[in-house]
C-alpha positions as CSV (number, residue, x, y, z in Angstrom):
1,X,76.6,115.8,80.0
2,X,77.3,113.1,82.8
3,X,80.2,114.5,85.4
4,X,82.4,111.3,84.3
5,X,82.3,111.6,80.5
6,X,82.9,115.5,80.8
7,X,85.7,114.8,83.1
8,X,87.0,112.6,80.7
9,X,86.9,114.9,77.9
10,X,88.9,117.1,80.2
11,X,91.6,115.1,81.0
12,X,92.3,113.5,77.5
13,X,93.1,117.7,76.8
14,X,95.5,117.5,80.0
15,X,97.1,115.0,79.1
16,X,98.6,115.8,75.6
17,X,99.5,119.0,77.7
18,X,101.0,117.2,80.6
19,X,103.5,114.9,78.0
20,X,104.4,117.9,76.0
21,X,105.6,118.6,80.5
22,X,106.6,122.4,79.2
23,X,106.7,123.2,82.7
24,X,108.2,120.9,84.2
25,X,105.8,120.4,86.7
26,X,106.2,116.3,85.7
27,X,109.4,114.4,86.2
28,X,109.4,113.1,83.0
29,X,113.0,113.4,82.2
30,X,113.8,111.7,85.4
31,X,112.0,109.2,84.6
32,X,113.6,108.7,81.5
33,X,117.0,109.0,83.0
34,X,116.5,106.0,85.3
35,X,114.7,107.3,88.2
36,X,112.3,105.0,90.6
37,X,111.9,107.4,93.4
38,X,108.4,108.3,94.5
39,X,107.3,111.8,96.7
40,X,108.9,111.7,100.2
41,X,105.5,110.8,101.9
42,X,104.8,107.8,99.5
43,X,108.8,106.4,99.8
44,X,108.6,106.5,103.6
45,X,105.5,104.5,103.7
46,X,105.2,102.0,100.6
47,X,107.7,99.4,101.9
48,X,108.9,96.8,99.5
49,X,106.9,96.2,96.4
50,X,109.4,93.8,94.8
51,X,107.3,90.8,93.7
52,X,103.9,92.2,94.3
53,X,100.8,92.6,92.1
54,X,100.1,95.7,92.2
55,X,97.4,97.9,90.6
56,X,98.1,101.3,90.2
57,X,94.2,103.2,89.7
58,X,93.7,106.6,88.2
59,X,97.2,106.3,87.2
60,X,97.1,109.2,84.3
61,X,99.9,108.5,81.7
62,X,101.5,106.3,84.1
63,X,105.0,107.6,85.8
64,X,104.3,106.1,89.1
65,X,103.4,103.1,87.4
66,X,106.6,102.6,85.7
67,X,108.7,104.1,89.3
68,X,106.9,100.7,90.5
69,X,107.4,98.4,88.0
70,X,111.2,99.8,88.4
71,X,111.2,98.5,91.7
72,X,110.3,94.7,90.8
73,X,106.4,95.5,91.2
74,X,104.2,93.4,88.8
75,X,102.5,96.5,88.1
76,X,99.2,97.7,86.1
77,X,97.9,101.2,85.3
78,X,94.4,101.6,84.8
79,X,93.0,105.1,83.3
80,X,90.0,106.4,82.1
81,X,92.0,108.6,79.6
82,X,92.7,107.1,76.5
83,X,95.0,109.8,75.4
84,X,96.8,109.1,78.5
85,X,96.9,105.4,78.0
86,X,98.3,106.0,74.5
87,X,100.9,107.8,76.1
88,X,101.8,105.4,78.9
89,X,102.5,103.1,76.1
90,X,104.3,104.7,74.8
91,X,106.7,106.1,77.5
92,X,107.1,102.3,78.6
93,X,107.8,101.0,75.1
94,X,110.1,104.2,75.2
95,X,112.0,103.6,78.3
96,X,111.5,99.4,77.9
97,X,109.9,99.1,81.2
98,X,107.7,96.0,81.5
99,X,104.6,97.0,82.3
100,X,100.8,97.0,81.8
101,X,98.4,99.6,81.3
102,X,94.7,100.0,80.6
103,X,92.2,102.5,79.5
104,X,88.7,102.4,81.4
105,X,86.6,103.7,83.9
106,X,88.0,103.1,87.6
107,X,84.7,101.5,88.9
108,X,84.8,98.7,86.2
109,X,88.3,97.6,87.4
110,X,87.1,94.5,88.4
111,X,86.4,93.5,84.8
112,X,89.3,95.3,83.0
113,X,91.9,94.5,85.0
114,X,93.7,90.7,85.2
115,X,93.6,90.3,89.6
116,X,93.8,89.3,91.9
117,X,96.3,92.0,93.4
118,X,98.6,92.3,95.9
119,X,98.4,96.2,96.8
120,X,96.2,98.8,95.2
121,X,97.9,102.0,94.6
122,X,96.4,105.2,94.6
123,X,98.0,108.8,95.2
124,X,97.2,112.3,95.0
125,X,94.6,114.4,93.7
126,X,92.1,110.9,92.6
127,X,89.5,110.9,95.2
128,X,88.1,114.5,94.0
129,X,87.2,112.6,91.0
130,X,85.4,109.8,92.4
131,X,81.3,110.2,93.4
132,X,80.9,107.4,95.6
133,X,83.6,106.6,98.1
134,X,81.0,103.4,98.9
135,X,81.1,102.0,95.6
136,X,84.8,103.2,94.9
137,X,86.1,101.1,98.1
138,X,83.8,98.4,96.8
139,X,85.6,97.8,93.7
140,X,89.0,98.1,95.1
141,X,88.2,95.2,98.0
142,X,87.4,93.2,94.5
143,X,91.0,93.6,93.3
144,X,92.5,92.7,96.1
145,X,93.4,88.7,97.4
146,X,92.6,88.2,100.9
147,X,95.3,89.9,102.9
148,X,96.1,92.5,100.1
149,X,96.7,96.0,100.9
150,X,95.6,99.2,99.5
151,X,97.7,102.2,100.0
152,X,96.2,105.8,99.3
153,X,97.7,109.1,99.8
154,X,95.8,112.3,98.7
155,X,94.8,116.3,99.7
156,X,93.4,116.3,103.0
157,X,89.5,117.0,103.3
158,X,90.3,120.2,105.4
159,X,92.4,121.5,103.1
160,X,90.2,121.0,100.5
161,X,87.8,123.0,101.7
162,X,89.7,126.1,101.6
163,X,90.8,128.4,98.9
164,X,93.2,131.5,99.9
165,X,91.5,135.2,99.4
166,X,94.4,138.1,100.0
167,X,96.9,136.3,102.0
168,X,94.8,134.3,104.2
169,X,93.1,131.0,103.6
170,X,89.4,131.5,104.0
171,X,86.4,128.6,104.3
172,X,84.9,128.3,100.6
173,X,83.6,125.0,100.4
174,X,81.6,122.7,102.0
175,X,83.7,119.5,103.1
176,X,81.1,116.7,101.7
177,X,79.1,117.1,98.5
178,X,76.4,114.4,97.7
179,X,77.0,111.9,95.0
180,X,74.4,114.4,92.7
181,X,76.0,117.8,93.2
182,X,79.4,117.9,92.7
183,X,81.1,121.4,92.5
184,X,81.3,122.2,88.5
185,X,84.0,124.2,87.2
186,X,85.1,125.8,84.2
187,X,89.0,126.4,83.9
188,X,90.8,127.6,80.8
189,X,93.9,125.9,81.4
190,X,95.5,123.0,83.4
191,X,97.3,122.9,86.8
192,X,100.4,122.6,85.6
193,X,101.2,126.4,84.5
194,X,100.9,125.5,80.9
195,X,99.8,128.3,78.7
196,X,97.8,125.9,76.6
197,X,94.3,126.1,76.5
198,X,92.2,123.1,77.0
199,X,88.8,122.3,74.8
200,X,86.9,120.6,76.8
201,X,87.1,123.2,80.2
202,X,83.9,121.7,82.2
203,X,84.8,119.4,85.1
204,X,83.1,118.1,87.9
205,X,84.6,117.3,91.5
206,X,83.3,116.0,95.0
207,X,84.6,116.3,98.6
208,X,84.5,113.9,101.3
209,X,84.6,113.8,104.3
210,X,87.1,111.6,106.3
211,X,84.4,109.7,108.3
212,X,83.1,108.9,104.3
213,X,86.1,107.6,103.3
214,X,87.2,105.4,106.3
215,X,83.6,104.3,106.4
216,X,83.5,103.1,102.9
217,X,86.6,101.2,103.7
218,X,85.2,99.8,106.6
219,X,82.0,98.6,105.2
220,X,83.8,97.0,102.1
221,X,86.1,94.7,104.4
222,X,89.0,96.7,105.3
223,X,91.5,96.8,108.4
224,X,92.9,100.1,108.9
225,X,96.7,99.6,109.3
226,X,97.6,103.1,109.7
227,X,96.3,106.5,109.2
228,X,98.6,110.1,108.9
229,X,97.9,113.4,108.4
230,X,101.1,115.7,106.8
231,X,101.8,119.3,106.6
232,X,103.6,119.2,102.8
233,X,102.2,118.3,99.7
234,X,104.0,117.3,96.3
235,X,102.0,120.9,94.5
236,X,101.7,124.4,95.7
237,X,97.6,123.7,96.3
238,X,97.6,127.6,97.0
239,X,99.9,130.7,95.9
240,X,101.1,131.5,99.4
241,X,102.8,127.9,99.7
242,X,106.7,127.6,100.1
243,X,109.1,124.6,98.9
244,X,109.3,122.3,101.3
245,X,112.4,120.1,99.6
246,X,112.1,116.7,98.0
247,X,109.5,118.3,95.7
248,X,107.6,119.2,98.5
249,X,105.5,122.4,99.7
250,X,103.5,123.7,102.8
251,X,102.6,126.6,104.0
252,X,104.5,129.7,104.8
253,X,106.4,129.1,108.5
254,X,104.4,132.2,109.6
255,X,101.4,130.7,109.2
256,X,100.0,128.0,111.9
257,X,100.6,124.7,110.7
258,X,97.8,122.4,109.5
259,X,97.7,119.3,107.8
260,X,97.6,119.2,104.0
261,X,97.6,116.0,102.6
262,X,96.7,112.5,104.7
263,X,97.9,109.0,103.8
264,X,96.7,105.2,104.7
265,X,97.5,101.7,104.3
266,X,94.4,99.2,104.7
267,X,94.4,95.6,104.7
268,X,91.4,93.5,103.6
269,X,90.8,91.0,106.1
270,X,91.3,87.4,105.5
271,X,89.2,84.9,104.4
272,X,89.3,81.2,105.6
273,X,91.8,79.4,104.9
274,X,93.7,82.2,103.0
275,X,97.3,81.4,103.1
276,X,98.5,83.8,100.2
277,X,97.0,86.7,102.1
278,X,98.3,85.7,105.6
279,X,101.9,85.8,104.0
280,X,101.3,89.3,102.6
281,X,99.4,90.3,105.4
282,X,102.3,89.5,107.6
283,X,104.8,91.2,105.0
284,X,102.7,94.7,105.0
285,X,102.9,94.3,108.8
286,X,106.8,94.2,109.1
287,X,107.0,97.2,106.5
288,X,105.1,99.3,109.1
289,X,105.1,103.4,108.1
């Protein structure tokens, strides 16, 4: 079966699991209670999205999306899920948060989705996912106006290539893949420490590399604003980790420090005679990290 249609399969089984949220690993109820407030990596770095057009991809059944919208963001959730989707809807009918969402593949954004945007939004664990970072930062320069921003916060390739053995964290993986061979695994049950037993257990991942990613960013047009590395992540990517606060985890204070997760804003440059993106260019500028 092709990688993205099993992956698919997958997640449409995680997410009926992940809105049952037996675990709690989800802040569902928070959201339903009011809450806006994003993990402490993503609030100290967003800025203000009041106003902007943003497109949230890969946005599973769609709580950031909404913490967005709740913050005066003109925001749209695009999933390749459609049991996800469905429940995105709806949550936001639920809640009464005005907001859009739609179900497709990631790399045909440009068509699904109604741009130009102001700021792509994309956050943790979505580039695993995603074959071709070339292709991938392609589509997202298409979404973007002149000026627009993409912000992306996700698992840092080091970490990624580690898995912990005993109680030390040992090499396992290579830290690129090509776009043919992604690792292939076969997992009973989702992340979320749900007993529930997924159908479709086949999924497909690939690593890259940090010169990959930045490259691909690059080449489709980008300016990189900033770039930071961060020793917590919002999931315990390995037994050993310790709670952090704010949701938070890293690695046990005996251990030496390394970064976990990494974070960016990129701005597409302007084109001539772009005023629209000079004004947000300027704006993302002020926000700074």
């Amino acid at each position: 079966m092709d990688p993205i249609a099993a992956n698919r399969l997958n997640w449409d089984d995680r997410a009926d699991i992940h809105l049952r949220n037996s675990t709690g690993f989800y802040g569902i109820d928070a959201v339903r209670a009011g809450d806006k407030r994003l993990d402490p990596i993503v609030d100290g770095e967003l800025g203000d999205v009041a106003g902007l057009r943003v497109a949230h991809l890969q946005c599973h059944f769609g709580l950031d999306t909404m913490r967005l919208a709740r913050r005066g963001a003109i925001a749209t959730g695009l999933d390749f899920s459609p049991r996800a989707i469905a429940g995105a809807l709806a949550l936001a009918a639920e809640l009464g948060v005005s907001v859009r969402f739609v179900e497709g593949d990631v790399h045909h954004a440009a068509t699904l989705l109604d741009g130009p945007f102001d700021l792509v939004y994309v956050t943790w664990g979505a580039l695993c996912w995603l074959p071709d970072m070339m292709r991938w930062a392609g589509v997202v320069a298409t979404l973007l106006t002149p000026g627009g921003a993409l912000y992306l916060a996700d698992s840092h390739p080091a970490m990624n290539a580690l898995e912990q053995q005993g109680e030390r964290l040992v090499l396992a993986r290579p830290w690129q893949v090509p776009i043919e061979a992604p690792f292939s695994y076969n997992d009973p049950t989702t992340y979320t420490g749900a007993p529930d037993l997924l159908t479709h257990t086949q999924t497909y991942e690939w690593a890259h590399s940090f010169s990959t990613i930045l490259g691909a960013l690059l080449a489709a047009g980008f300016h990189l604003d900033f770039l930071h590395e961060h020793e917590t992540l919002p999931w315990s990517a390995f037994p050993m980790m310790e709670p952090a606060g704010g949701g938070m985890f890293r690695l046990p204070t005996s251990m030496p420090a390394m970064p976990l997760a990494f974070s960016l804003r990129a701005t597409l440059r302007l084109s001539a005679g772009s005023g629209k993106g000079a004004t947000i260019a300027s704006r993302s500028a002020r926000q700074g990290p």
